[in-house]
C-alpha positions as CSV (number, residue, x, y, z in Angstrom):
1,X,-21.6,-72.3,-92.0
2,X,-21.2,-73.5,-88.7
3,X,-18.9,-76.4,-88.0
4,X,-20.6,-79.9,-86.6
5,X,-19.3,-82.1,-83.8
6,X,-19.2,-85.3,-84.9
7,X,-19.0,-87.0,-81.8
8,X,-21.9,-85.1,-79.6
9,X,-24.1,-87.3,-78.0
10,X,-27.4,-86.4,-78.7
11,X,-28.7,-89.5,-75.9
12,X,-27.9,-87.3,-73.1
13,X,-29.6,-84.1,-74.0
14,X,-32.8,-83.8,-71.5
15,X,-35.3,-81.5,-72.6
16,X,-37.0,-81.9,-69.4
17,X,-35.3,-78.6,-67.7
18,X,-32.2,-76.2,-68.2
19,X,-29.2,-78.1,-66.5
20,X,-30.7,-81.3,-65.6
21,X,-27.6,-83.3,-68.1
22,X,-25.9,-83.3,-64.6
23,X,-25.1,-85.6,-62.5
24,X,-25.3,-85.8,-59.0
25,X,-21.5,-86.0,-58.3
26,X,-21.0,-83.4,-61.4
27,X,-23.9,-80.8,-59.7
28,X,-22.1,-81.4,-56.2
29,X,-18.7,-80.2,-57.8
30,X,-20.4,-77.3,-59.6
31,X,-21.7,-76.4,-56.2
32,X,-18.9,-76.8,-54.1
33,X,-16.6,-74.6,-56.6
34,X,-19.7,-71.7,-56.7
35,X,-19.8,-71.5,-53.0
36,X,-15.9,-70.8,-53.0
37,X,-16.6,-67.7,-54.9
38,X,-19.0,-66.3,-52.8
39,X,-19.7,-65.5,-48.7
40,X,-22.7,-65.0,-46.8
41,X,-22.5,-60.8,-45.5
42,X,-25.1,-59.5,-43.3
43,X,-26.0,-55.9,-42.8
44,X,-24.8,-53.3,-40.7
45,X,-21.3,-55.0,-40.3
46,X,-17.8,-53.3,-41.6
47,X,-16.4,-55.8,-44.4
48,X,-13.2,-55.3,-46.7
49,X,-13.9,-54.6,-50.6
50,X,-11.8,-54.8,-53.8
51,X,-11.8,-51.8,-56.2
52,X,-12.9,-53.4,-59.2
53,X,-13.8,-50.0,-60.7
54,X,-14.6,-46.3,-61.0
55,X,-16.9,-44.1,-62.3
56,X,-17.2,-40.1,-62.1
57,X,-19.0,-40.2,-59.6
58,X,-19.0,-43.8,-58.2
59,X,-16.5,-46.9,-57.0
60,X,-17.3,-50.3,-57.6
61,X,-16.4,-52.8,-54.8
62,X,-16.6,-56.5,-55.0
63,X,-16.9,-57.7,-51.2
64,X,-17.3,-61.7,-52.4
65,X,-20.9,-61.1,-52.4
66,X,-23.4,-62.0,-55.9
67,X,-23.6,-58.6,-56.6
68,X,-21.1,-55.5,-56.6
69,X,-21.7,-52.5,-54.3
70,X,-21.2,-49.1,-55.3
71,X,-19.7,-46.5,-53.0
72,X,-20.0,-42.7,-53.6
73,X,-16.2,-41.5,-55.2
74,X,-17.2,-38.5,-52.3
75,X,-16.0,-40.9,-49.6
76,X,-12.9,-41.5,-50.7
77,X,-11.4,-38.1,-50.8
78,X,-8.7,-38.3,-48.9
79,X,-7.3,-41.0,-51.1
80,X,-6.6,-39.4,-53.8
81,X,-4.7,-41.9,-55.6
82,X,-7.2,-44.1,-55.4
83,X,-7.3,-47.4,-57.9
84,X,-8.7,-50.6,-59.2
85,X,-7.1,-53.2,-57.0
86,X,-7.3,-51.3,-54.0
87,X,-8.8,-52.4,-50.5
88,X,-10.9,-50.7,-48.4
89,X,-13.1,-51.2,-45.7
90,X,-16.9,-50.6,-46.1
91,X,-20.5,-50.1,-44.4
92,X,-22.9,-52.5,-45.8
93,X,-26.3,-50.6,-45.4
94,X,-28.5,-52.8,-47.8
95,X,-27.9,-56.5,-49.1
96,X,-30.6,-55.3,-52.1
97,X,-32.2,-52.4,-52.5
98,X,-35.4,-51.7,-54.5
99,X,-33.5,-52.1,-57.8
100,X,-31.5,-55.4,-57.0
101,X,-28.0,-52.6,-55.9
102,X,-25.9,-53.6,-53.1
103,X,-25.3,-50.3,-50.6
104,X,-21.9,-49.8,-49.2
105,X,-21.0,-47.3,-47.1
106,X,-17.0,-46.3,-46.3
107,X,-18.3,-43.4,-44.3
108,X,-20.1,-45.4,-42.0
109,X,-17.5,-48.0,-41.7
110,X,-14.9,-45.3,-40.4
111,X,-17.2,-44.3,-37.9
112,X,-18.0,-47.3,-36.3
113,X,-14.5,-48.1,-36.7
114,X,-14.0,-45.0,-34.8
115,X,-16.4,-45.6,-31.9
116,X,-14.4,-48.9,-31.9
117,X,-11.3,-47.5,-31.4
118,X,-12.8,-44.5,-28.7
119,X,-14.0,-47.0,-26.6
120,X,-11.0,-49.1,-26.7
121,X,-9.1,-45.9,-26.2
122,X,-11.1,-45.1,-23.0
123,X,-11.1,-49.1,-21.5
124,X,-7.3,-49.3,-22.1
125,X,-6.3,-45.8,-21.4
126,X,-4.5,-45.8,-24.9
127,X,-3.9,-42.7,-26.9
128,X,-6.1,-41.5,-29.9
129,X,-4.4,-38.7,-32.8
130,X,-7.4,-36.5,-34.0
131,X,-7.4,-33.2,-36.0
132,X,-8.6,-30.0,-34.6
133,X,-11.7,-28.9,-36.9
134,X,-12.8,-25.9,-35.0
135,X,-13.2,-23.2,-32.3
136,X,-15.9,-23.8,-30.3
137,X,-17.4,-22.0,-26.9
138,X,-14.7,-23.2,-23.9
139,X,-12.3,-25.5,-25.9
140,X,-11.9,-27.0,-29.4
141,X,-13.8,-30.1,-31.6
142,X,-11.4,-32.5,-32.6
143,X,-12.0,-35.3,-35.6
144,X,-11.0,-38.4,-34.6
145,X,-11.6,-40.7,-37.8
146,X,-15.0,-39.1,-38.3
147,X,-15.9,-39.1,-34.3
148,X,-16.5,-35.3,-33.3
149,X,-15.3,-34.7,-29.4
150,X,-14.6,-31.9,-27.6
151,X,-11.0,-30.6,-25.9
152,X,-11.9,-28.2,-23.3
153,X,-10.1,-25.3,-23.0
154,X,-8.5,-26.1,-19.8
155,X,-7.3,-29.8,-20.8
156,X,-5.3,-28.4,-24.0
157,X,-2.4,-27.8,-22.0
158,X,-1.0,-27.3,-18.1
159,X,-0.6,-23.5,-18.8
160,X,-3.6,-21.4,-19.6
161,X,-4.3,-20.9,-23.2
162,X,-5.3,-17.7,-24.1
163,X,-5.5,-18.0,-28.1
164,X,-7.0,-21.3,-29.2
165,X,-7.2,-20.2,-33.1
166,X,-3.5,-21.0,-33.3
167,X,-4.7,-25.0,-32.7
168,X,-7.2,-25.3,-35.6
169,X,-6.1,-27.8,-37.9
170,X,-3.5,-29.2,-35.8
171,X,-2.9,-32.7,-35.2
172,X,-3.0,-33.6,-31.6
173,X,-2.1,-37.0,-29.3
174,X,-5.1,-37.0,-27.2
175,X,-6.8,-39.5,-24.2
176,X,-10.5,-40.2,-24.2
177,X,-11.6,-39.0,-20.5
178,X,-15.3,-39.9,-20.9
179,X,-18.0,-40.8,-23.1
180,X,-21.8,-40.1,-23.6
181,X,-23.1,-42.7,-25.6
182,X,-26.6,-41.7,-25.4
183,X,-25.5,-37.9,-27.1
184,X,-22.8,-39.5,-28.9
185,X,-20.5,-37.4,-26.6
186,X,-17.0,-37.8,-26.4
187,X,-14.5,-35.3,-24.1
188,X,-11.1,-36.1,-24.5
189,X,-7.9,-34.8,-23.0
190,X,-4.1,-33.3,-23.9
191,X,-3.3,-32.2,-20.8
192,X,-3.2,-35.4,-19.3
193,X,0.0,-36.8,-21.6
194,X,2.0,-33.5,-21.1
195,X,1.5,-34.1,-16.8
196,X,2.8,-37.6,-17.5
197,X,5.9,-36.4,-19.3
198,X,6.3,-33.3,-16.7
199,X,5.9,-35.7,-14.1
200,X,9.1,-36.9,-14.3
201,X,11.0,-33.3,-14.2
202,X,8.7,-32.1,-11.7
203,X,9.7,-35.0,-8.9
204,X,13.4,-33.6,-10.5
205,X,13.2,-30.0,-9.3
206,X,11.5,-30.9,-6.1
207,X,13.8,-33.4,-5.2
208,X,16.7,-31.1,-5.8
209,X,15.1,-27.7,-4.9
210,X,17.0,-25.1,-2.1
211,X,16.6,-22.1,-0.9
212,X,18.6,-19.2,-2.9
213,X,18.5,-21.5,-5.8
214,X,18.7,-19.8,-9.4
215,X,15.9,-21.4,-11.6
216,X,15.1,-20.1,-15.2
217,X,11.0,-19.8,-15.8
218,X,8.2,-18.5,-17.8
219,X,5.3,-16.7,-16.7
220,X,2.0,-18.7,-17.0
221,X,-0.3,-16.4,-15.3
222,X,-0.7,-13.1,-14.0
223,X,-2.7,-11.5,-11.4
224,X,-2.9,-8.3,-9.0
225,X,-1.0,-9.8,-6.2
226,X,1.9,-11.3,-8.4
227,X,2.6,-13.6,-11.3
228,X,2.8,-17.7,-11.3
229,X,5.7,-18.8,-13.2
230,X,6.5,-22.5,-14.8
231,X,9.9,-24.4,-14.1
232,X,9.2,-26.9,-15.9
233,X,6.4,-28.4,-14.5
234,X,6.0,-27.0,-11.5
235,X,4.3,-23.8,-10.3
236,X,6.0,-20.6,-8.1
237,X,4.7,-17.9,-7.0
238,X,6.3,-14.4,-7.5
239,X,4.4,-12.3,-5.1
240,X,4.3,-8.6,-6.4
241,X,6.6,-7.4,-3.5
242,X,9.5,-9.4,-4.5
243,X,9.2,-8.0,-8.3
244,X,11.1,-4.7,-8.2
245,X,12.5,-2.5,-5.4
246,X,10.0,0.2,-6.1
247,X,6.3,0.2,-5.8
248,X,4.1,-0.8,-8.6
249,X,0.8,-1.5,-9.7
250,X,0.4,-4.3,-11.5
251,X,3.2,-6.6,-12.3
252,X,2.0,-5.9,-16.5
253,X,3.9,-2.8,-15.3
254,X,7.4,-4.8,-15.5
255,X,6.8,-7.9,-16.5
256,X,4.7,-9.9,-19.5
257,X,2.9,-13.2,-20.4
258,X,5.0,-15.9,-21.7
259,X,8.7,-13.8,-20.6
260,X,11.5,-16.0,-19.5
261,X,13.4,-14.7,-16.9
262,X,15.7,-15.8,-13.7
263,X,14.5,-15.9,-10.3
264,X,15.2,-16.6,-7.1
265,X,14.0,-19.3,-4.7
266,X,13.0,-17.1,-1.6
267,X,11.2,-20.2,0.4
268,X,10.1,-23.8,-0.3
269,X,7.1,-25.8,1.5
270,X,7.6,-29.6,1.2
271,X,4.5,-30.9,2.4
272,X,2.0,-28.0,0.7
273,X,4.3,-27.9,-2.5
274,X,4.4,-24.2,-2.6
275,X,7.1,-22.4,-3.7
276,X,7.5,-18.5,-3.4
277,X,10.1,-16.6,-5.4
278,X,11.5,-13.6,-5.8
279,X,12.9,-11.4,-8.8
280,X,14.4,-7.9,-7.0
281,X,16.9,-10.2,-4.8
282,X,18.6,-10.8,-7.9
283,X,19.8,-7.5,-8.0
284,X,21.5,-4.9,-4.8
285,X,19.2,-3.0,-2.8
286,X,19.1,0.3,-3.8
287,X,19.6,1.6,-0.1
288,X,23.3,0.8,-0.4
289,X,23.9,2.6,-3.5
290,X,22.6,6.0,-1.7
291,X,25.6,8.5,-1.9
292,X,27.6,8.9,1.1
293,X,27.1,12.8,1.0
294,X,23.2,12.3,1.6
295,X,22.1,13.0,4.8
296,X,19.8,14.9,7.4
297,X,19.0,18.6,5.5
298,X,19.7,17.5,1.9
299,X,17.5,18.7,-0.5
300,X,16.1,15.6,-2.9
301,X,13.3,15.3,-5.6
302,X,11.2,12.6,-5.8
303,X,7.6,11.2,-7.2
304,X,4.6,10.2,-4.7
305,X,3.6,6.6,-4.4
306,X,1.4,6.0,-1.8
307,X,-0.8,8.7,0.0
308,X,-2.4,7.3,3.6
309,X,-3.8,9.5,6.2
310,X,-1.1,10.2,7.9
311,X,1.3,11.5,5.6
312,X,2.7,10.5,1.8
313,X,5.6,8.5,0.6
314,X,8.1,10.0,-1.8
315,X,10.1,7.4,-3.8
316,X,13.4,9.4,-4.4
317,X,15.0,6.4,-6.6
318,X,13.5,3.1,-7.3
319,X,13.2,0.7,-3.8
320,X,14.4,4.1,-1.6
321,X,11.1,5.9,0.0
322,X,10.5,8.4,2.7
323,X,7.4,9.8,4.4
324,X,5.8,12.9,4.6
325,X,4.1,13.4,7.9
326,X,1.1,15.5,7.2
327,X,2.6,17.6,10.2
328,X,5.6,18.6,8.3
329,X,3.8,19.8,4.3
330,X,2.5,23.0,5.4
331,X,3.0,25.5,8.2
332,X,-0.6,25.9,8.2
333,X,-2.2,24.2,11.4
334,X,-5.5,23.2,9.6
335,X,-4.1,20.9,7.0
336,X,-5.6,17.5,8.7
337,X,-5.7,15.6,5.0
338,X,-2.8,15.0,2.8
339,X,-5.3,14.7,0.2
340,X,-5.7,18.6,0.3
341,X,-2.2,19.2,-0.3
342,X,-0.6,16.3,-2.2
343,X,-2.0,13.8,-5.0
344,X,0.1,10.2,-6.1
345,X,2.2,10.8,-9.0
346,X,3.0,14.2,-7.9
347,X,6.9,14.8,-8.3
348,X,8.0,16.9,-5.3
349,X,10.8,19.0,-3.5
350,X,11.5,17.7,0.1
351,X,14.3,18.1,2.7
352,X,15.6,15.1,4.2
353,X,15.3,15.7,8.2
354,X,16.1,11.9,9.2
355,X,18.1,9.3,8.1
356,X,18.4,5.7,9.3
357,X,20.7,3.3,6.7
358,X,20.7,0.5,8.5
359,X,17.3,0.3,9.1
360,X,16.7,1.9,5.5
361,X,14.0,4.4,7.4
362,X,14.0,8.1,5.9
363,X,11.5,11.1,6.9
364,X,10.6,13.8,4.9
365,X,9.7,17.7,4.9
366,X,8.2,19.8,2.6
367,X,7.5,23.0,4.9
368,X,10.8,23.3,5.8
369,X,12.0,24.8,2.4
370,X,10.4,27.7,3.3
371,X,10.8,30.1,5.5
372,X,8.4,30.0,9.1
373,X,6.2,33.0,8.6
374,X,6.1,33.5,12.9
375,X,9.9,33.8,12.5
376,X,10.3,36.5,9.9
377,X,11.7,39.5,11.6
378,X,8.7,41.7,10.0
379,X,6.2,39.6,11.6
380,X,5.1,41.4,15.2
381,X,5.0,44.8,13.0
382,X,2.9,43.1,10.0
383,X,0.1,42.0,12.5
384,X,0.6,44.2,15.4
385,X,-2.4,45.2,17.4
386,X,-5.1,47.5,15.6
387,X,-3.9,46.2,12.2
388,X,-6.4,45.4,9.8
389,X,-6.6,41.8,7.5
390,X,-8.6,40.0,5.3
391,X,-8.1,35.9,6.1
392,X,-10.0,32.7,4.6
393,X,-12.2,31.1,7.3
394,X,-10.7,27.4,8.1
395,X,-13.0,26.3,10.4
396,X,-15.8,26.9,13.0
397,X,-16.4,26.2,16.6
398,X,-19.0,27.1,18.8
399,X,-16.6,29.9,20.9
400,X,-15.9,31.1,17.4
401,X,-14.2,30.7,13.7
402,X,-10.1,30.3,13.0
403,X,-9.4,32.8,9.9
404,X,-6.4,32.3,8.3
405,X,-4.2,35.0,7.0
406,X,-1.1,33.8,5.2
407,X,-0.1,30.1,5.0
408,X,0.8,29.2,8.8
409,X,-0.8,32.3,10.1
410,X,-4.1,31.7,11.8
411,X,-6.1,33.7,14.5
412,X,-9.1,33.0,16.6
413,X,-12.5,35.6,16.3
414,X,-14.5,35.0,19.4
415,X,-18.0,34.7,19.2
416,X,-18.4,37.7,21.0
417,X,-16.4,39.7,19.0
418,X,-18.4,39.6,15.9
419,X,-20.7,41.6,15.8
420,X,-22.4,44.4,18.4
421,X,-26.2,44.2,17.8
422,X,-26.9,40.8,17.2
423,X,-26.5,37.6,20.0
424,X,-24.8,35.0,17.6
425,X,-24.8,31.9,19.5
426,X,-22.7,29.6,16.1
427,X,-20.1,31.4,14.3
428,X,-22.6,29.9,11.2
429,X,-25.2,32.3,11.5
430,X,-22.9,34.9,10.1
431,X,-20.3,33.0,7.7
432,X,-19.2,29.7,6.7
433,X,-15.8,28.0,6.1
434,X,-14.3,29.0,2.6
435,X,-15.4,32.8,3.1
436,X,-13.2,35.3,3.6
437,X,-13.4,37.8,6.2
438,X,-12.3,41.3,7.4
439,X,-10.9,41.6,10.7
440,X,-8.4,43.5,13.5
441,X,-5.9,42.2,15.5
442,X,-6.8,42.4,18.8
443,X,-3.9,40.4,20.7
444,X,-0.6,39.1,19.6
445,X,1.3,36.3,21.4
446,X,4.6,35.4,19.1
447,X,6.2,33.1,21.9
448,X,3.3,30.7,21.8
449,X,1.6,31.6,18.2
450,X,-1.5,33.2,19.3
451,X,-3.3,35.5,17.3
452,X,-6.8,36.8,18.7
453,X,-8.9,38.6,16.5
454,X,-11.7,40.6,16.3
455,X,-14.4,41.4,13.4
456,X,-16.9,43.8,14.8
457,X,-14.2,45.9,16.4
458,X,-14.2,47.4,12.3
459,X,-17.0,49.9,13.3
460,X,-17.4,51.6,16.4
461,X,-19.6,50.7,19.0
462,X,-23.2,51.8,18.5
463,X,-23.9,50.9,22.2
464,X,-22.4,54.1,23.0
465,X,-25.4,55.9,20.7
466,X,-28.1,53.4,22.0
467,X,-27.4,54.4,25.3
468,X,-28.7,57.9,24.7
469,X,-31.4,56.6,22.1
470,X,-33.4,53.5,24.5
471,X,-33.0,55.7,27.9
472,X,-35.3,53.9,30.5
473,X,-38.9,55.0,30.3
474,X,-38.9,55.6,26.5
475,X,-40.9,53.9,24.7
476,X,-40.1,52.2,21.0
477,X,-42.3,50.2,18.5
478,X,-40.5,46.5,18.9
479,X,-41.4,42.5,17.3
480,X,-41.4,39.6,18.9
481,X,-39.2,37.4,17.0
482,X,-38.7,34.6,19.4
483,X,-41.1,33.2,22.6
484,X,-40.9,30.8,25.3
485,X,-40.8,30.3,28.7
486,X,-38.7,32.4,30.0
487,X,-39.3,35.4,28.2
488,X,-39.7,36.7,24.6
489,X,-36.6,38.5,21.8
490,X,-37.9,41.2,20.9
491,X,-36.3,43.3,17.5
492,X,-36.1,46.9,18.0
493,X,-34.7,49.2,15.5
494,X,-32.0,49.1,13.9
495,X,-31.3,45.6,14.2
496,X,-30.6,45.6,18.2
497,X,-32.7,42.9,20.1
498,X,-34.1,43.4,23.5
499,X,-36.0,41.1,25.9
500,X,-39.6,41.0,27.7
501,X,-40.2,39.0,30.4
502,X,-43.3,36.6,30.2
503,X,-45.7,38.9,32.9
504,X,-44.8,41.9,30.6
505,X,-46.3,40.5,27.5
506,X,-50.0,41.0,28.8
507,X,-51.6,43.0,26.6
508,X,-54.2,45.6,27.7
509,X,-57.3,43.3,27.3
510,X,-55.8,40.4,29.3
511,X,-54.3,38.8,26.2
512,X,-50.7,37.6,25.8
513,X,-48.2,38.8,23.1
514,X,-47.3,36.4,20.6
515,X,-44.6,35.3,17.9
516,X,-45.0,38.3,14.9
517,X,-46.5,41.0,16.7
518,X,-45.7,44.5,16.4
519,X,-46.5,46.7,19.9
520,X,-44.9,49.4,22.0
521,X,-43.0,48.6,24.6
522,X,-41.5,50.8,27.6
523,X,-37.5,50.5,28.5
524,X,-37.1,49.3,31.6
525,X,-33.4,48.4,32.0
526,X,-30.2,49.8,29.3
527,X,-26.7,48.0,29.6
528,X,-24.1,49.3,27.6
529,X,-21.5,47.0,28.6
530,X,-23.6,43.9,28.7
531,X,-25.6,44.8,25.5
532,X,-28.9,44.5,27.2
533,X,-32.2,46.0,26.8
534,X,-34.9,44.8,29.2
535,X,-38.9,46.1,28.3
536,X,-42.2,45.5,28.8
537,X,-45.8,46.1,26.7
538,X,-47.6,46.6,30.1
539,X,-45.3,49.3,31.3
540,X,-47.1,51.4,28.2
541,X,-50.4,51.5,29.6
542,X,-49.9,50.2,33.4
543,X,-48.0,53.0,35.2
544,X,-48.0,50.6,38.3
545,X,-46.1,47.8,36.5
546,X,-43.5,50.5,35.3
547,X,-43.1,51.1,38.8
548,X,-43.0,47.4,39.8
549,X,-40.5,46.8,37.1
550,X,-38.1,49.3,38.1
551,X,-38.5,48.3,41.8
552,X,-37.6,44.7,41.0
553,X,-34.4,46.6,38.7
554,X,-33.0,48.2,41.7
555,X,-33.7,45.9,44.9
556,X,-31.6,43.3,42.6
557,X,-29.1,45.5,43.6
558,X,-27.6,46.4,47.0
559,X,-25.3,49.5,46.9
560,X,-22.9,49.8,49.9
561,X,-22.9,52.6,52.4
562,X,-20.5,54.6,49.7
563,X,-22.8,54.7,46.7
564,X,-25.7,55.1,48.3
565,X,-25.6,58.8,47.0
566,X,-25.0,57.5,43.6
567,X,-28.2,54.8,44.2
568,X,-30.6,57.7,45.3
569,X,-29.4,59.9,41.9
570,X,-30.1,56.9,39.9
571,X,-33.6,57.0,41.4
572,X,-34.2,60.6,40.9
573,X,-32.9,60.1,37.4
574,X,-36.0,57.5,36.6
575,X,-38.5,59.4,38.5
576,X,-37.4,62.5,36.2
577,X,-38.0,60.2,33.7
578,X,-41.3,59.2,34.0
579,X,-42.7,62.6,34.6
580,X,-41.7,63.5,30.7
581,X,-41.6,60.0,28.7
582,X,-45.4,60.2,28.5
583,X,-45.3,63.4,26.9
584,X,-42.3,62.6,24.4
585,X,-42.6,58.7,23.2
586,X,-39.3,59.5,21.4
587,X,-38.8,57.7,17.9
588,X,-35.1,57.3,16.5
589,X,-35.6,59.5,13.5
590,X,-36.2,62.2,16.0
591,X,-32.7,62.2,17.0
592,X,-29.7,63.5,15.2
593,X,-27.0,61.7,16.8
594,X,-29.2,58.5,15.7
595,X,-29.8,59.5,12.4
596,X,-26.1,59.9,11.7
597,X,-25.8,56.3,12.8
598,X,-28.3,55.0,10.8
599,X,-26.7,56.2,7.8
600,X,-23.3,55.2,9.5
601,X,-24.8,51.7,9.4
602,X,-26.4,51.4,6.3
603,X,-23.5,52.4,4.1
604,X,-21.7,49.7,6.1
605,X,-24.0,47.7,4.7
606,X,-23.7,48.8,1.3
């Protein structure tokens, strides 16, 4: 049974409400001491919390406010060791939610503690430590308390980066260089703190930089015309010349990214901060190690590094070069292209034929290690007149074609000298360069290498046949192959061309002869020596124009005193002539001596 107080005093119990026993001075006390315990918080505002307990998947903070806040035990993973007692700052979202709950937030609080600190960073210039979260298109994305910004690629560090995988999950020192509030876009900066401290050692090395100076550096960054090395916070330039004594390439042929090495300082501009170094002037040139023995006839062997138009250059050792003129690879007289004879990266035999040491100049021969084919004592007998060859055709002009017959042998065919029926105006109408043709030596000059040649000289002279074949008068069947002007080319047998002047090509109803046609014509003049047949069409059936014609032959020429006797048998000769050509019309089958040419001829051209 419960215990009564005996000295309760029942007078001041009101029944009017809950409480109202108090007295003014006792409710002011009571509210002073509950107004200790709590604070006014409003929302959206970072506040510091108590742990008062923890749940699986919950903390329960006490901020001083009438209720507790629960924060997600998900926000406070990295603290693992976590515990009741502990403060922490916190987010408040919501003073009460739809059930009564006080929302906290430790996330949020970070991040606007973060923005906090990124503008502060950014108005004081102050330096920010982040972790590298990930690769990203032109840089990295850094966390900086929650805050994703971007590192460009170029402001990780003074070199170039070529790997940026090897940052990710890094911690870095970084300066906020500018901020998009609108995109919540922050770009910050390493590059900026490593300048600061390389500012120091750069002002160093210029201050105490001279030329010839020994400086250790790594390469940074390479390119075709040389490599840019760092010494320590300042940029040279080794130019690709100054690498090695020998040609290269490409300096990856000799040298590689991020290789320390000794240079030299070759020259130094002050005002433009430019410094240009060298690498080879570390070591002797190689022109003073050449052995004393070399000189002017010494055979060497060597590998081509550089072909130009005028010749190649041979490098016998590293750094020592000569050049082969194009004039001295080949006794031929047609090479014009070093191209056609020598490739770079060829390795070659040459014979030294000057030598200059102190001005580190050398030429070159190849020819000359074998023997001059117009000075070989069996020469003059091998081509001697009326001997017969078979060359390669080098080149055509338009007084004729260079055939050449051995290597530094060549020899001109004339025009006129290739063949006896046919007019060739261009060596082209009958061959072209690369073919290979027969000929006969003609002349022989070995003082001043001349060779004259000859190709139709192969087969004797048909002229001498024709002439008894195409006597004036006869008459032949004949095309027109060519008209103008002056006159028409007419085809005649056997491939021999002759030629009608423009009044002979009247036909017998008044018409004129044209391009195609196949008609009889009358010989009016025969040249042996000059290859020339003159006829006409009218001459067939116009016995006056035969006349005419041969009237305008022989008053062309005017015989002396002497051979008038020889004139006066010519003209008996014709008039002989034309009292039988009507009655014969000779054809060339008809004649034996003909017929043995045409078969002559056509096994020829078999």
């Amino acid at each position: 049974m419960a215990e009564l107080v005996d000295n309760f005093d029942w007078d001041n119990v009101d029944a009017s409400g809950f409480g109202g026993n108090y007295t003014s001075e006792q409710r002011a006390e009571m509210e002073e001491m509950y107004s200790g315990t709590l604070t006014t918080v409003q929302e959206e505002e970072v506040v510091t919390g108590t742990v008062v307990g923890m749940t699986d998947r919950d903390v329960i903070l006490n901020i001083g406010f009438k209720s507790d806040g629960l924060v997600p035990l998900s926000e406070f993973r990295d603290l693992p060791d976590l515990k009741a007692g502990d403060t922490v700052e916190v987010f408040i979202e919501e003073q009460e939610n739809a059930n009564g709950q006080l929302i906290l937030s430790r996330k949020k609080a970070k991040i606007k503690q973060a923005w906090k600190a990124i503008y502060d960073a950014l108005e004081n210039d102050s330096v920010l430590e982040g972790v590298v979260k990930r690769r990203t298109k032109g840089g990295l994305i850094m966390d900086l308390d929650g805050v994703e910004a971007f590192l460009p690629g170029s402001q990780i560090d003074v070199k170039p980066i070529r790997d940026f995988d090897i940052y990710v999950g890094r911690r870095m020192e970084v300066k906020v260089v500018k901020i998009n509030a609108a995109f919540d876009n922050v770009v910050v900066s390493h590059k900026v703190l490593i300048e600061k401290d390389l500012e120091k050692q750069r002002e160093a090395i210029l201050n105490n930089l001279e030329k010839g100076q020994i400086l250790e550096g790594v390469i940074k960054n390479m390119t075709n015309f040389g490599v840019f090395i760092d010494l320590g916070g300042v940029d040279g330039l080794l130019h690709i010349t100054d690498i090695s004594w020998g040609r290269i390439a490409h300096p990856s042929e000799v040298l590689q990214l991020d290789q320390k090495l000794n240079i030299v300082v070759l020259d130094f501009d002050e005002a433009k901060k430019r410094i240009s170094l060298g690498l080879k002037q570390l070591t002797p040139h190689p022109w003073d190690s050449l052995p004393e023995d070399m000189g002017v006839g010494t055979k060497v062997k060597g590998r081509i590094v550089n072909v130009a138009d005028y010749g190649a250059f041979m490098e016998i050792i590293p750094g020592v070069e000569g050049l082969i003129h194009v004039s001295e690879m080949s006794w031929s007289q047609h090479l014009r292209n070093p191209q056609d004879f020598i490739k770079q990266g060829d390795v070659v035999e040459a014979q030294i034929l000057t030598l200059d040491r102190e001005d580190r100049k050398m030429s070159l021969g190849i020819k000359q290690l074998s023997e001059d084919p117009w000075t070989r004592g069996d020469f003059s007998e091998k081509y001697a007149i009326g001997t017969n060859h078979n060359g390669l055709v080098r080149n055509l002009t338009n007084f004729g074609l260079f055939v050449e017959l051995e290597e530094g042998v060549d020899g001109l065919v004339h025009v006129s000298d290739l063949s006896w029926t046919k007019k060739i105006k261009h060596p082209s109408e009958m061959v072209k360069v690369g073919d290979r043709l027969d000929v006969v030596v003609l002349e022989l000059d070995v003082s001043n290498r001349r060779l004259a040649l000859g190709h139709k000289q192969l087969e004797e002279n048909p002229w001498d046949t024709f002439q008894t074949v195409f006597t004036p008068g006869s008459v032949h069947t004949a095309t027109i192959i060519d008209k103008n002007d002056r006159g028409a080319v007419l085809e005649l047998p056997y491939g021999i061309e002759g030629f009608a002047y423009p009044k002979s090509l009247q036909k017998e109803d008044g018409s004129m002869a044209e391009n195609g046609e196949s008609l009889e014509f009358r010989v009016i003049e025969f040249s042996k020596d000059d290859r020339r047949v003159v006829l006409s069409h009218q001459a067939v059936y116009n016995k006056q124009a035969e006349e005419e014609g041969r009237a305008a032959k022989f008053a062309k020429k005017k015989p002396s005193a002497g051979a008038a006797g020889a004139a006066s048998q010519g003209e008996g000769k014709l008039s002989d002539m034309k009292k039988t050509t009507p009655a014969e019309k000779s054809t060339l089958g008809d004649l034996d001596a003909l017929s043995a040419l045409r078969d002559k001829m056509m096994d020829n051209e078999s």
